[in-house]
PDB file of N, CA, C and O in Angstrom:
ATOM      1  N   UNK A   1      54.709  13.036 -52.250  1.00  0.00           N
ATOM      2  CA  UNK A   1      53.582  12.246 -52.639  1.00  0.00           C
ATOM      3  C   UNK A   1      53.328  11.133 -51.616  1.00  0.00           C
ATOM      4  O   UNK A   1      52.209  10.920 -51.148  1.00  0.00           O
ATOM      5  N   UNK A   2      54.582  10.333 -51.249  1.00  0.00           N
ATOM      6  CA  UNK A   2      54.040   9.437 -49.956  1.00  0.00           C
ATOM      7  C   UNK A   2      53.540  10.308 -48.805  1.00  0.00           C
ATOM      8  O   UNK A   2      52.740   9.740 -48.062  1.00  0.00           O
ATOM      9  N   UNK A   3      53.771  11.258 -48.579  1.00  0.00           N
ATOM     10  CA  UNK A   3      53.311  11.331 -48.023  1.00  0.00           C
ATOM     11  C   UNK A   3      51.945  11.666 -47.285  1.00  0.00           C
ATOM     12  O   UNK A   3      51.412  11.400 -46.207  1.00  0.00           O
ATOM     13  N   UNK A   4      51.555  12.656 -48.855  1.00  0.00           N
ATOM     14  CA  UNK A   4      50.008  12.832 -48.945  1.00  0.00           C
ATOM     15  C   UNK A   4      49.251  11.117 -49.187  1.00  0.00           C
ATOM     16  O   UNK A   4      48.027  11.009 -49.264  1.00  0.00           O
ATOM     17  N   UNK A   5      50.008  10.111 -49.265  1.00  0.00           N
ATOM     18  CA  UNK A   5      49.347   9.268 -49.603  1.00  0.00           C
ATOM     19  C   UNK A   5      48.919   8.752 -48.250  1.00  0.00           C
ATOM     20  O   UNK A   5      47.778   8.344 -48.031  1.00  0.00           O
ATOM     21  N   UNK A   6      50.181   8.800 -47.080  1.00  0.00           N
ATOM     22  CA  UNK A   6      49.838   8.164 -46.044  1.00  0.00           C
ATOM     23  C   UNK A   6      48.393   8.606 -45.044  1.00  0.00           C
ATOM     24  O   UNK A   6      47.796   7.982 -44.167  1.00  0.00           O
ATOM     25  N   UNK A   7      48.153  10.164 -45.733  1.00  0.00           N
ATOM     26  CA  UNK A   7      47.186  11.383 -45.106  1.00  0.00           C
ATOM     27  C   UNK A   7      45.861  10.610 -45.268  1.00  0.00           C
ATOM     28  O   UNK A   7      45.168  10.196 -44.339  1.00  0.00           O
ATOM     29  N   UNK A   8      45.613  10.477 -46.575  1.00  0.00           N
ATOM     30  CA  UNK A   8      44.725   9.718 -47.489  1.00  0.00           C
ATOM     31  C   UNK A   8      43.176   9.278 -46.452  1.00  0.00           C
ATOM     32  O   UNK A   8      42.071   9.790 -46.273  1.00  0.00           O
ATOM     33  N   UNK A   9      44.234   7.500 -45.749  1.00  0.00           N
ATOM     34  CA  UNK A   9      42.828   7.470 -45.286  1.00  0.00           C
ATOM     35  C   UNK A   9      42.119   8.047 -43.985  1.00  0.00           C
ATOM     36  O   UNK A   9      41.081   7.695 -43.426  1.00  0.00           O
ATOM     37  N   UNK A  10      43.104   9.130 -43.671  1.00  0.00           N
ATOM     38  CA  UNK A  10      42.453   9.873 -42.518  1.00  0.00           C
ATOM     39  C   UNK A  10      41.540  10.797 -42.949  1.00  0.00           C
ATOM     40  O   UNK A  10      40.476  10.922 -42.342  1.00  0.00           O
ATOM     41  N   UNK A  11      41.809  11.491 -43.946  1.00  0.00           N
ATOM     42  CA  UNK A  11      41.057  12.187 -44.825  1.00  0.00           C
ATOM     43  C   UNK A  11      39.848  11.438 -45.237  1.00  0.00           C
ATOM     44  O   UNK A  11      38.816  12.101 -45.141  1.00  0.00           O
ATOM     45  N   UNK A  12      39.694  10.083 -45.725  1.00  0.00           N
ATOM     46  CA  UNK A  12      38.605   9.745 -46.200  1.00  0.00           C
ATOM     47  C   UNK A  12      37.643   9.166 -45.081  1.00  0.00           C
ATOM     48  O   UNK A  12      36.417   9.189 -45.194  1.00  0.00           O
ATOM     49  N   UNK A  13      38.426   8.563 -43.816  1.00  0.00           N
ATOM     50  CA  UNK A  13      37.759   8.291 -42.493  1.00  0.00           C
ATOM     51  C   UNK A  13      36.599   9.827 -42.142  1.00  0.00           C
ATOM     52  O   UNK A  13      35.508   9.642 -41.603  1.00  0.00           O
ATOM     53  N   UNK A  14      37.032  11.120 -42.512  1.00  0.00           N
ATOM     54  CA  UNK A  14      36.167  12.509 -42.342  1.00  0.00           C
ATOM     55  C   UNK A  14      35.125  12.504 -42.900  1.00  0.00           C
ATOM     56  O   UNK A  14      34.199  13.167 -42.433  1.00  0.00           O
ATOM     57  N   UNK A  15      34.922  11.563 -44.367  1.00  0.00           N
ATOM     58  CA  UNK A  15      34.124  11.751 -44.994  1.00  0.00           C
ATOM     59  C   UNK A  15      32.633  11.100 -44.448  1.00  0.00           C
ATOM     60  O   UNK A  15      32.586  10.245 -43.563  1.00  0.00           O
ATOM     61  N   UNK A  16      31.150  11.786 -45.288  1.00  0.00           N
ATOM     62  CA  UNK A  16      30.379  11.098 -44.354  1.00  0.00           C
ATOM     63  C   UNK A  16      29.886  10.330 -45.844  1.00  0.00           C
ATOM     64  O   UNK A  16      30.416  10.639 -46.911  1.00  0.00           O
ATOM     65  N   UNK A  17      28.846   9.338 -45.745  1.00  0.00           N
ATOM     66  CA  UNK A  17      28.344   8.630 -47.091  1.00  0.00           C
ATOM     67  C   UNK A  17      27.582   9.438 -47.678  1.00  0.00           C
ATOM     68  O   UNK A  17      26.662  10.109 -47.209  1.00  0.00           O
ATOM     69  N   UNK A  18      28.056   9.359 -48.948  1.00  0.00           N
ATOM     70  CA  UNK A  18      27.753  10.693 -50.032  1.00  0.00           C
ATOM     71  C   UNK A  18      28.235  11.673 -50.657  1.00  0.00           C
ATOM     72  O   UNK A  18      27.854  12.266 -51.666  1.00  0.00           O
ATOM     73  N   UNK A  19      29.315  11.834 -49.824  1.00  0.00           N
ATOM     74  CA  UNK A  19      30.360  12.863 -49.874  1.00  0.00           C
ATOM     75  C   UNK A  19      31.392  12.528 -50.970  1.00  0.00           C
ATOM     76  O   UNK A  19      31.897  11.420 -51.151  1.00  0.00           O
ATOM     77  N   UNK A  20      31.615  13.593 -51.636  1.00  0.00           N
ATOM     78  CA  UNK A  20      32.436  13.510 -53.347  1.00  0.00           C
ATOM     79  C   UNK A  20      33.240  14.357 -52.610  1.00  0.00           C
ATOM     80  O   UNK A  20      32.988  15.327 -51.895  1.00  0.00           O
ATOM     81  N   UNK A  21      34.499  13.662 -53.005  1.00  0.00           N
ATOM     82  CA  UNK A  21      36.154  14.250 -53.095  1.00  0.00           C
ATOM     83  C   UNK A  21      37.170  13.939 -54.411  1.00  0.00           C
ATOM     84  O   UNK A  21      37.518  12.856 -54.882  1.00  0.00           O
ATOM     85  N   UNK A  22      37.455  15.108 -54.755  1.00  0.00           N
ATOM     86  CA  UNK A  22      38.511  14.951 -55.839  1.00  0.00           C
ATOM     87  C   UNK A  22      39.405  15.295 -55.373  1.00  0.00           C
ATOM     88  O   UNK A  22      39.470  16.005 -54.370  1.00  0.00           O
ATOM     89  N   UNK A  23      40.489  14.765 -56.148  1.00  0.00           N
ATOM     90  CA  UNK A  23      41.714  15.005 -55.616  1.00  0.00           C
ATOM     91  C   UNK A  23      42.445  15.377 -57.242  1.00  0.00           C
ATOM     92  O   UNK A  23      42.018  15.189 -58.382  1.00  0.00           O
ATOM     93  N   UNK A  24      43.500  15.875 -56.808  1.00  0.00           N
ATOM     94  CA  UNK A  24      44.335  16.660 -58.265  1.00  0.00           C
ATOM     95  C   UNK A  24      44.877  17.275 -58.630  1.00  0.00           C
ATOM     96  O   UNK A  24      43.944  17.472 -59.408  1.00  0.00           O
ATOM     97  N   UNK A  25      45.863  18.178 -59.053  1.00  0.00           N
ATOM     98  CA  UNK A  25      47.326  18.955 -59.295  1.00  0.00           C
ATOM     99  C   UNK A  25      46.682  20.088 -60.291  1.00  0.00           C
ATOM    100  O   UNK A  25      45.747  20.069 -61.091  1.00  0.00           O
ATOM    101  N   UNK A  26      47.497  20.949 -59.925  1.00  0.00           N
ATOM    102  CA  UNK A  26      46.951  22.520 -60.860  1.00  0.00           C
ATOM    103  C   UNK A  26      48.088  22.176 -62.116  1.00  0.00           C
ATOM    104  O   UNK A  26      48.424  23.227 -62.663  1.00  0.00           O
ATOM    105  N   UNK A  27      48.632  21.194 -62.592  1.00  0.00           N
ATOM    106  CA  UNK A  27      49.458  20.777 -63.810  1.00  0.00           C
ATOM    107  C   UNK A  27      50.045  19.552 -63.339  1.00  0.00           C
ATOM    108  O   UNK A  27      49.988  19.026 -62.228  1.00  0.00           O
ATOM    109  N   UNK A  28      50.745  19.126 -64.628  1.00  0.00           N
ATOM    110  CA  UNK A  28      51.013  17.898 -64.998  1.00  0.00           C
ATOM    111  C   UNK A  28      52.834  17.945 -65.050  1.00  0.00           C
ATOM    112  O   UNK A  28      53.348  18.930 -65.578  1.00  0.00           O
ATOM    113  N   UNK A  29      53.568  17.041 -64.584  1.00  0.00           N
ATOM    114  CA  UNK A  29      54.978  17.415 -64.236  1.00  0.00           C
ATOM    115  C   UNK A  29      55.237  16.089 -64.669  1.00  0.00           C
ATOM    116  O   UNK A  29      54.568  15.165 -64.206  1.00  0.00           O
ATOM    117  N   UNK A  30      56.454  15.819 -65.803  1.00  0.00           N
ATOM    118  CA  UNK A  30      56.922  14.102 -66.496  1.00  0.00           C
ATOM    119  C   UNK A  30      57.983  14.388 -65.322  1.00  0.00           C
ATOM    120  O   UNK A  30      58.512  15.491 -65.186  1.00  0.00           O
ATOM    121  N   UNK A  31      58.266  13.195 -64.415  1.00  0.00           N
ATOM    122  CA  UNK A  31      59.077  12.806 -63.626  1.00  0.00           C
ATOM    123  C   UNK A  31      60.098  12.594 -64.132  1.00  0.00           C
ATOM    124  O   UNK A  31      61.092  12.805 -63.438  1.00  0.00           O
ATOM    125  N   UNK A  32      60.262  12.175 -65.309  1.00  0.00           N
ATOM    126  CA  UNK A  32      61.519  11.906 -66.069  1.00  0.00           C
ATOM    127  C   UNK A  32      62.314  13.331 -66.574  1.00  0.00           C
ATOM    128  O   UNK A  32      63.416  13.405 -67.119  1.00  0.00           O
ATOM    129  N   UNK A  33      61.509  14.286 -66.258  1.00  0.00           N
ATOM    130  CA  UNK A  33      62.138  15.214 -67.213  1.00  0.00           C
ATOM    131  C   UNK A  33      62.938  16.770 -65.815  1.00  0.00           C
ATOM    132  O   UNK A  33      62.330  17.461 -64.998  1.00  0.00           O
ATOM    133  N   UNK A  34      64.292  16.728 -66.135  1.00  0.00           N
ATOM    134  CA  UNK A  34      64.728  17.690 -65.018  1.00  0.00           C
ATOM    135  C   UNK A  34      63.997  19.027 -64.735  1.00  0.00           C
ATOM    136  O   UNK A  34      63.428  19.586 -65.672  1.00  0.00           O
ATOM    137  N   UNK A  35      63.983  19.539 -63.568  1.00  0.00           N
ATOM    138  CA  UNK A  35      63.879  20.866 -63.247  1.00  0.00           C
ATOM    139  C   UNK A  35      62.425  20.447 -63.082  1.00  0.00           C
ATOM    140  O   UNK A  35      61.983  19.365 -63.469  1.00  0.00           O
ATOM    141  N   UNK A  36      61.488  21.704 -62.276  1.00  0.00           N
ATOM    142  CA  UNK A  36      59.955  21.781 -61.959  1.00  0.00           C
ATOM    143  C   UNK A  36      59.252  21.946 -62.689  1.00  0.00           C
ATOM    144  O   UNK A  36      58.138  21.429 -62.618  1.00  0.00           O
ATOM    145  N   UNK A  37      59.741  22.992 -64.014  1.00  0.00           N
ATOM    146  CA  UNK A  37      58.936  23.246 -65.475  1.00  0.00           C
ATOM    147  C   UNK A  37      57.403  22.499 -65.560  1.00  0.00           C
ATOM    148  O   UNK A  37      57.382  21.275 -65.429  1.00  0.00           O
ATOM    149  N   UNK A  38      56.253  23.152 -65.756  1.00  0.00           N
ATOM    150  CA  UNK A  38      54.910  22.209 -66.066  1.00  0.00           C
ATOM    151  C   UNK A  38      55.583  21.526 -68.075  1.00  0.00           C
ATOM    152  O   UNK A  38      55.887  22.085 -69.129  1.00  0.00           O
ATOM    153  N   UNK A  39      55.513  20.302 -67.642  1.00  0.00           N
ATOM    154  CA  UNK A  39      55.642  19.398 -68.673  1.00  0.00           C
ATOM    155  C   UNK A  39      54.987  18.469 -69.531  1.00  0.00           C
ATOM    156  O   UNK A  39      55.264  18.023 -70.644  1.00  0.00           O
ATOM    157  N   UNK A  40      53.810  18.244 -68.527  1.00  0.00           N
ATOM    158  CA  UNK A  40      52.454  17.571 -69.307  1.00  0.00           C
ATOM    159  C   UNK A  40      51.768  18.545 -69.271  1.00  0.00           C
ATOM    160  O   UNK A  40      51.945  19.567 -68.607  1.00  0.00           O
ATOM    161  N   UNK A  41      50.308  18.097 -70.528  1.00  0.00           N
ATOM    162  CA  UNK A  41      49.112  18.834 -70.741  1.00  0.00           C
ATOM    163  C   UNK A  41      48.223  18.539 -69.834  1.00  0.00           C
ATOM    164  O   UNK A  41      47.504  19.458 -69.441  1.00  0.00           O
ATOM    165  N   UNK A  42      48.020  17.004 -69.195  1.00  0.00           N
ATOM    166  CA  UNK A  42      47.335  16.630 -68.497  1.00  0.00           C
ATOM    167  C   UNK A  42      47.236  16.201 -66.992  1.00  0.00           C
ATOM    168  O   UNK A  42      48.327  16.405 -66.459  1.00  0.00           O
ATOM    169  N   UNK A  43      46.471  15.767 -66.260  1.00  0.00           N
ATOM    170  CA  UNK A  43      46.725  16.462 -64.382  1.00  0.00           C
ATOM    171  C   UNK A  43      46.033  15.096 -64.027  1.00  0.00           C
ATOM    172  O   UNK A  43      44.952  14.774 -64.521  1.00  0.00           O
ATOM    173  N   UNK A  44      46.793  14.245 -63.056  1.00  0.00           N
ATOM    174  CA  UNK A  44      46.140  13.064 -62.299  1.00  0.00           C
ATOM    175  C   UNK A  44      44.344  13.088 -61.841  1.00  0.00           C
ATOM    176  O   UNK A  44      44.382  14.093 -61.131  1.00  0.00           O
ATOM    177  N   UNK A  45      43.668  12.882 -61.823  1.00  0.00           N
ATOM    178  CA  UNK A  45      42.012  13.054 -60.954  1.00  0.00           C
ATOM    179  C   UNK A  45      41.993  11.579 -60.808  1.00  0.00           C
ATOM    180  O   UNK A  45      42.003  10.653 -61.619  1.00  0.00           O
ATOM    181  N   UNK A  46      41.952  11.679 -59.130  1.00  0.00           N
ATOM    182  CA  UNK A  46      41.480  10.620 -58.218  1.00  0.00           C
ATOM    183  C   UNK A  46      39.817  11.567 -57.671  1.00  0.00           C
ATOM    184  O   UNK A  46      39.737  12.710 -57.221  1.00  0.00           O
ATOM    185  N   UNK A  47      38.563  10.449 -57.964  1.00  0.00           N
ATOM    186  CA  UNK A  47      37.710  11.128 -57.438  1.00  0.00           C
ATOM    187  C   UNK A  47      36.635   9.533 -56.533  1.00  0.00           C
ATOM    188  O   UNK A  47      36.608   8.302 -56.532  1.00  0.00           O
ATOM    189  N   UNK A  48      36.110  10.428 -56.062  1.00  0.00           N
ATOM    190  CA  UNK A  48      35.138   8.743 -55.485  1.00  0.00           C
ATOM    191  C   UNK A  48      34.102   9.453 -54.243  1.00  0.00           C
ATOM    192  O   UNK A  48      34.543  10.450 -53.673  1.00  0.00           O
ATOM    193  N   UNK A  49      33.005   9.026 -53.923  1.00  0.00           N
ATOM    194  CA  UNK A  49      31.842   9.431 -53.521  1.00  0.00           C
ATOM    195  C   UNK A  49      31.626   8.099 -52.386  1.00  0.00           C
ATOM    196  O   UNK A  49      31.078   7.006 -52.536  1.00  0.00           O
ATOM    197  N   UNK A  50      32.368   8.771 -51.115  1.00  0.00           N
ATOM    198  CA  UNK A  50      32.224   7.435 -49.796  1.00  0.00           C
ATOM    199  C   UNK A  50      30.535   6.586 -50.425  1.00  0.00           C
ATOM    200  O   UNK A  50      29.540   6.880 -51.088  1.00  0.00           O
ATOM    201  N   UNK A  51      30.908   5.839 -49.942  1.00  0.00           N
ATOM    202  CA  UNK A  51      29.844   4.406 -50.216  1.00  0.00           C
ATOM    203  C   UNK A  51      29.540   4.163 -50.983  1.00  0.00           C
ATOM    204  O   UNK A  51      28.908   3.119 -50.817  1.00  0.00           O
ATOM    205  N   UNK A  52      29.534   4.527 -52.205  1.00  0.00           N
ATOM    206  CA  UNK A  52      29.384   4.169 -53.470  1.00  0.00           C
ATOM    207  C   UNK A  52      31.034   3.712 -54.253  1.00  0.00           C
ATOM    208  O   UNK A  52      31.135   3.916 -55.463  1.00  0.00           O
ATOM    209  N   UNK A  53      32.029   3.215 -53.626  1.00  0.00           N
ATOM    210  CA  UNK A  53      33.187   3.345 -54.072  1.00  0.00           C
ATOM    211  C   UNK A  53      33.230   2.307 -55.035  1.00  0.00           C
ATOM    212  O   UNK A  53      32.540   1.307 -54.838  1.00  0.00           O
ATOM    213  N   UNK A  54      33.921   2.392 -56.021  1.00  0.00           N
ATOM    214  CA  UNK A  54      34.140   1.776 -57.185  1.00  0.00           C
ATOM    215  C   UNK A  54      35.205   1.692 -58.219  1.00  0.00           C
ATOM    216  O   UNK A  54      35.140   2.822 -58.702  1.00  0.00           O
ATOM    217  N   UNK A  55      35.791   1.300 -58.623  1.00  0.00           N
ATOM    218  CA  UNK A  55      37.201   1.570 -59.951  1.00  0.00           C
ATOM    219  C   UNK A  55      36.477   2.208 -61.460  1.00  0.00           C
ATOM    220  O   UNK A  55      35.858   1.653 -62.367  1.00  0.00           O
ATOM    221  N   UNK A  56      36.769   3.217 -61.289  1.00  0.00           N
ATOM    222  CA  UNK A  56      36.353   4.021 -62.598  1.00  0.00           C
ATOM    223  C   UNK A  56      37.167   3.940 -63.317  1.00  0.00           C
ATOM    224  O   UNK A  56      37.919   3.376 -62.522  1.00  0.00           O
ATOM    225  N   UNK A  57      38.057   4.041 -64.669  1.00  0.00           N
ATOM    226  CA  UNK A  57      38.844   5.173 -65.322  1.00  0.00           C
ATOM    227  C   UNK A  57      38.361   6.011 -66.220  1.00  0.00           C
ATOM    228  O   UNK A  57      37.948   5.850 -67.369  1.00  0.00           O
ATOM    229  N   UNK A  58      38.448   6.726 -65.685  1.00  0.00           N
ATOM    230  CA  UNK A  58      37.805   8.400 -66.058  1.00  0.00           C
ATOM    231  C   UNK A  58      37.987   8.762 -67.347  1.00  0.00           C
ATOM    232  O   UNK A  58      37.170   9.497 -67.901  1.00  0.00           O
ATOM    233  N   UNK A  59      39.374   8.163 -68.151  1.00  0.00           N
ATOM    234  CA  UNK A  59      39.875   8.110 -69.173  1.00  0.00           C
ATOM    235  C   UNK A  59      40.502   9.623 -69.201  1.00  0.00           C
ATOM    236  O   UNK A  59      40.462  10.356 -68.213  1.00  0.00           O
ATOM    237  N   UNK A  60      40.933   9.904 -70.127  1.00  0.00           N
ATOM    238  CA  UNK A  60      41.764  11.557 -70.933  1.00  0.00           C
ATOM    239  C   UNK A  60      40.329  12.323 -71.182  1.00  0.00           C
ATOM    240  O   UNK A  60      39.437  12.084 -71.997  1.00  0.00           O
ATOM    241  N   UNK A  61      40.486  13.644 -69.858  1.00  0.00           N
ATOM    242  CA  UNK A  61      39.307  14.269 -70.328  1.00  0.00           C
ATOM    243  C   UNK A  61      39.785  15.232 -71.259  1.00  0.00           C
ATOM    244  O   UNK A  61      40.941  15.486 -71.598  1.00  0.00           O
ATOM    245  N   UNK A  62      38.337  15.888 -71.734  1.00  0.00           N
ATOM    246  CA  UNK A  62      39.248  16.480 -72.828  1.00  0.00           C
ATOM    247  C   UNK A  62      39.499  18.100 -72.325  1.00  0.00           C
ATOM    248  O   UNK A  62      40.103  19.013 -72.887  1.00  0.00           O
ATOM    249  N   UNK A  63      38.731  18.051 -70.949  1.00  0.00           N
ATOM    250  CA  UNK A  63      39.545  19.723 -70.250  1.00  0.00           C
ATOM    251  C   UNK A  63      39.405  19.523 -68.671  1.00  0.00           C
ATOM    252  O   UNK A  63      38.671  18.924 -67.885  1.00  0.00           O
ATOM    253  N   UNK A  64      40.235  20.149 -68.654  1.00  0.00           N
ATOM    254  CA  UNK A  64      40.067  20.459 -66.662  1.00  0.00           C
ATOM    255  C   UNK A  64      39.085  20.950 -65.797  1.00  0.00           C
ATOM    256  O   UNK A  64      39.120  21.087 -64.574  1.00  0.00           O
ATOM    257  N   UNK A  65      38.153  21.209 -66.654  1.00  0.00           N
ATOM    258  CA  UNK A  65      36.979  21.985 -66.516  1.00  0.00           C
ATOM    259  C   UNK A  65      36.010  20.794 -66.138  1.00  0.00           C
ATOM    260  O   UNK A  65      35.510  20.972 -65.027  1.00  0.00           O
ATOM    261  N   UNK A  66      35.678  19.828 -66.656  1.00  0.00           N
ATOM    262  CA  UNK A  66      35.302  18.632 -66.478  1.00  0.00           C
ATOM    263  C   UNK A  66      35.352  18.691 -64.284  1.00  0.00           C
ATOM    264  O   UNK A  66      34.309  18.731 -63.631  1.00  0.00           O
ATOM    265  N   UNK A  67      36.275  18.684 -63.856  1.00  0.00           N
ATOM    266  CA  UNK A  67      36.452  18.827 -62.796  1.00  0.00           C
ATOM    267  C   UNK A  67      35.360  19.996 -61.993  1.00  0.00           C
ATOM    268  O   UNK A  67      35.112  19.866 -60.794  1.00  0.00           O
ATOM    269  N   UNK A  68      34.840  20.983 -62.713  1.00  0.00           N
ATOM    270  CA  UNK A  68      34.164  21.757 -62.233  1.00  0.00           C
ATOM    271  C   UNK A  68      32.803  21.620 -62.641  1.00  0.00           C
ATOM    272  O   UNK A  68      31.939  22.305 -62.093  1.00  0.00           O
ATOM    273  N   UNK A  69      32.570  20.956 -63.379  1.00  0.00           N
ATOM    274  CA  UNK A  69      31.104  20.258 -64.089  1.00  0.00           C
ATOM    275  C   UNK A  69      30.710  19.310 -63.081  1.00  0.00           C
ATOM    276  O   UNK A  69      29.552  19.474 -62.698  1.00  0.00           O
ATOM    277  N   UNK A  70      31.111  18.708 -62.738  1.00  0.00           N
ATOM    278  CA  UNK A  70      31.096  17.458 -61.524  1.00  0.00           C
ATOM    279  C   UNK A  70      30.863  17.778 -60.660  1.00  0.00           C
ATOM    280  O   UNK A  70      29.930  17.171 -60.135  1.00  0.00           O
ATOM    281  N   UNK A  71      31.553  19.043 -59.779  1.00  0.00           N
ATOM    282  CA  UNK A  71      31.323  19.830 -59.036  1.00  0.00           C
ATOM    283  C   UNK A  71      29.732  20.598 -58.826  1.00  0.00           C
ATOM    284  O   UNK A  71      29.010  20.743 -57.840  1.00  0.00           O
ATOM    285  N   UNK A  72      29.617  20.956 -60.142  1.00  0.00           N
ATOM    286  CA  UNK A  72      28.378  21.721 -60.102  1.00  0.00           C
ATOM    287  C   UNK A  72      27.297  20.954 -60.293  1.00  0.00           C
ATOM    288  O   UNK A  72      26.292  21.326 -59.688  1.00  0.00           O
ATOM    289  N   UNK A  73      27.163  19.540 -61.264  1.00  0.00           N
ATOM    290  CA  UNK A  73      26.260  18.295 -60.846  1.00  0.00           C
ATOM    291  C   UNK A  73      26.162  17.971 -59.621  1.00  0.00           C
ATOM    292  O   UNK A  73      25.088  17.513 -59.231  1.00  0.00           O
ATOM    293  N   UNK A  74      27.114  18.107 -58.830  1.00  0.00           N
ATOM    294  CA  UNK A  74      27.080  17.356 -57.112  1.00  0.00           C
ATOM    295  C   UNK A  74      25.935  18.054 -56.354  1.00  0.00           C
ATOM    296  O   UNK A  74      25.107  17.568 -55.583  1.00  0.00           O
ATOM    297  N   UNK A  75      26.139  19.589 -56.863  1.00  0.00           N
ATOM    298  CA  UNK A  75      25.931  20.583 -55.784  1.00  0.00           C
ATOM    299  C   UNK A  75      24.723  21.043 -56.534  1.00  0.00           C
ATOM    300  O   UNK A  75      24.461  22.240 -56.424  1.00  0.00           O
ATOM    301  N   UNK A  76      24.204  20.555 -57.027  1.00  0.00           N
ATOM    302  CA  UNK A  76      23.128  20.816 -58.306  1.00  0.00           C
ATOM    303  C   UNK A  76      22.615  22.496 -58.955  1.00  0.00           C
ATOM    304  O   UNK A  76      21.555  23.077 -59.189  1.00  0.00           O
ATOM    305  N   UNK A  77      24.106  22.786 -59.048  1.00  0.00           N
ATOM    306  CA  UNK A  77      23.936  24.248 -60.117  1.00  0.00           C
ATOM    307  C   UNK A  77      23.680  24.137 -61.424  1.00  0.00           C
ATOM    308  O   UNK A  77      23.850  22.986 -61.826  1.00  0.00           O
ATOM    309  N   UNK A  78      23.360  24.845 -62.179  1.00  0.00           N
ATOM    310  CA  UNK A  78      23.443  24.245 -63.267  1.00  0.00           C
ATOM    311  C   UNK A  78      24.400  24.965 -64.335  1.00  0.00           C
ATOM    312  O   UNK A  78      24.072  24.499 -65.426  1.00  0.00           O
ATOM    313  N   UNK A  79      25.281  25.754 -64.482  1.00  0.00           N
ATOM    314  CA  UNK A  79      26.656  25.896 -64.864  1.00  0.00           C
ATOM    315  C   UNK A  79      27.356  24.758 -64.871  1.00  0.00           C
ATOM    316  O   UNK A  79      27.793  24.123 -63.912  1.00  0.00           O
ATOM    317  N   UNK A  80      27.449  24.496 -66.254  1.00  0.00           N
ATOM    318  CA  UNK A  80      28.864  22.870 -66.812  1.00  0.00           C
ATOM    319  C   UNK A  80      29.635  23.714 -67.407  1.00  0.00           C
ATOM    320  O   UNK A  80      29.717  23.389 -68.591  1.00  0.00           O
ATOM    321  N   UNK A  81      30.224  24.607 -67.185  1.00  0.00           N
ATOM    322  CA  UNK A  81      31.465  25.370 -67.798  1.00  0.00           C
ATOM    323  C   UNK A  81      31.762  24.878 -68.919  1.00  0.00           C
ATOM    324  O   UNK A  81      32.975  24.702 -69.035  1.00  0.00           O
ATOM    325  N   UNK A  82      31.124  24.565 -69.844  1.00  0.00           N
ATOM    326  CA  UNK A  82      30.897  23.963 -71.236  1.00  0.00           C
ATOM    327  C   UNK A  82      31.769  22.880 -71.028  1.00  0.00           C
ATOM    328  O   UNK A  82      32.698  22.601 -71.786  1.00  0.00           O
ATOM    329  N   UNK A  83      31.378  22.069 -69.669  1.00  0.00           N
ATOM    330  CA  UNK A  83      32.415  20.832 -69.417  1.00  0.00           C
ATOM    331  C   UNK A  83      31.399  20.021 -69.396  1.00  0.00           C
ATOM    332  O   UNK A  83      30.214  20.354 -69.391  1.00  0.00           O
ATOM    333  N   UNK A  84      32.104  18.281 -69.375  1.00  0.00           N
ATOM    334  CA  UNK A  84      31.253  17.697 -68.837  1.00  0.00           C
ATOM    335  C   UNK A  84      31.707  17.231 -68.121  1.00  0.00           C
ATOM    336  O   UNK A  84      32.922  17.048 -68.037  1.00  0.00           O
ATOM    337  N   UNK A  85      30.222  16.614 -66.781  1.00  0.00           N
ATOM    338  CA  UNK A  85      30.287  16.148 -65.460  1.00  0.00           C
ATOM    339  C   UNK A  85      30.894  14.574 -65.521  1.00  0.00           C
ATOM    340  O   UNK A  85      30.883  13.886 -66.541  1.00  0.00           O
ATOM    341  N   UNK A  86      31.266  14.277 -64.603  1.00  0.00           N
ATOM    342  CA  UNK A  86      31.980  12.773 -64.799  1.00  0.00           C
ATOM    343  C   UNK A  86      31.046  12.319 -63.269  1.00  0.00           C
ATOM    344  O   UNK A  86      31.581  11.423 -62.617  1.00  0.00           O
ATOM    345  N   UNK A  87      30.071  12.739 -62.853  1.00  0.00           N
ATOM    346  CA  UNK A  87      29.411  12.205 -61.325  1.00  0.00           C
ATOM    347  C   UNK A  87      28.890  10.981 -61.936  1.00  0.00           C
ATOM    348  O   UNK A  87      29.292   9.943 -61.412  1.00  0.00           O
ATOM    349  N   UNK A  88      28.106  10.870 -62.898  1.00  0.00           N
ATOM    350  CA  UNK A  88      27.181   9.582 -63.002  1.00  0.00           C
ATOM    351  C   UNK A  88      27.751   8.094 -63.241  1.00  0.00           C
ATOM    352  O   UNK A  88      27.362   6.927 -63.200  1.00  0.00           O
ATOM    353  N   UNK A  89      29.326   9.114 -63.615  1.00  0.00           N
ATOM    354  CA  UNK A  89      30.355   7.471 -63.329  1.00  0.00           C
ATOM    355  C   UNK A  89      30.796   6.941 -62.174  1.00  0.00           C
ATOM    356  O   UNK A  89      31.016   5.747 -61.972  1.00  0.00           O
ATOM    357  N   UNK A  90      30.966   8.117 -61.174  1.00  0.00           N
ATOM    358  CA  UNK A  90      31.393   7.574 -59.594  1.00  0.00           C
ATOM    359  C   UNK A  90      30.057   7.171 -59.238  1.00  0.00           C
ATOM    360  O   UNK A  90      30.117   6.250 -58.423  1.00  0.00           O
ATOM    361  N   UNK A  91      29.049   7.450 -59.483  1.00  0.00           N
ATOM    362  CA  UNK A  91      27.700   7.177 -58.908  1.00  0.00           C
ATOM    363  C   UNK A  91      27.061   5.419 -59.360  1.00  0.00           C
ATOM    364  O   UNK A  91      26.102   4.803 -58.897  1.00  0.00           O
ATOM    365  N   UNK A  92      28.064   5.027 -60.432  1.00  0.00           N
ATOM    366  CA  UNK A  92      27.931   3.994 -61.002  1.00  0.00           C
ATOM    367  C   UNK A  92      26.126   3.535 -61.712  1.00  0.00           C
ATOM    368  O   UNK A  92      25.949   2.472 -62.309  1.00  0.00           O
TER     369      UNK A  92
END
């Protein structure tokens, strides 16, 4: 993890203004708990849209899918995978 952290702002230096990046784990792992086993229900989302940056909390979505709703608001499809989009919060 440090070390993807140190990656971070080279990665976001790529970005141009406008540009939506999420970031996020295909499962949820309690650090406290031994062995690799998926252990949580729920998965970190860091997301943010260069120049518009802001402190959101996104709060407990209620699916992972949400992640692909956002996606498809960005890119203006109109498939919400019976999710919803979380853009109009990074968009503030």
């Amino acid at each position: 993890m440090q070390d993807i952290d140190k990656e971070l702002p080279k990665l976001y230096d790529m970005l141009n203004d406008g540009d939506l990046i999420i970031i996020s784990a295909d499962h949820g792992c309690d650090p406290t708990h031994h062995g690799t086993d998926h252990t949580r229900e729920y998965v970190p989302v860091l997301a943010t849209i260069k120049g518009k940056e802001k402190l959101v909390n996104l709060g407990i979505r209620s699916t992972f899918s949400d992640i692909a709703a956002t996606l498809a608001e960005y890119f203006n499809i109109d498939e919400r995978f019976n999710a919803s989009s979380f853009l109009k919060e990074l968009e503030g």
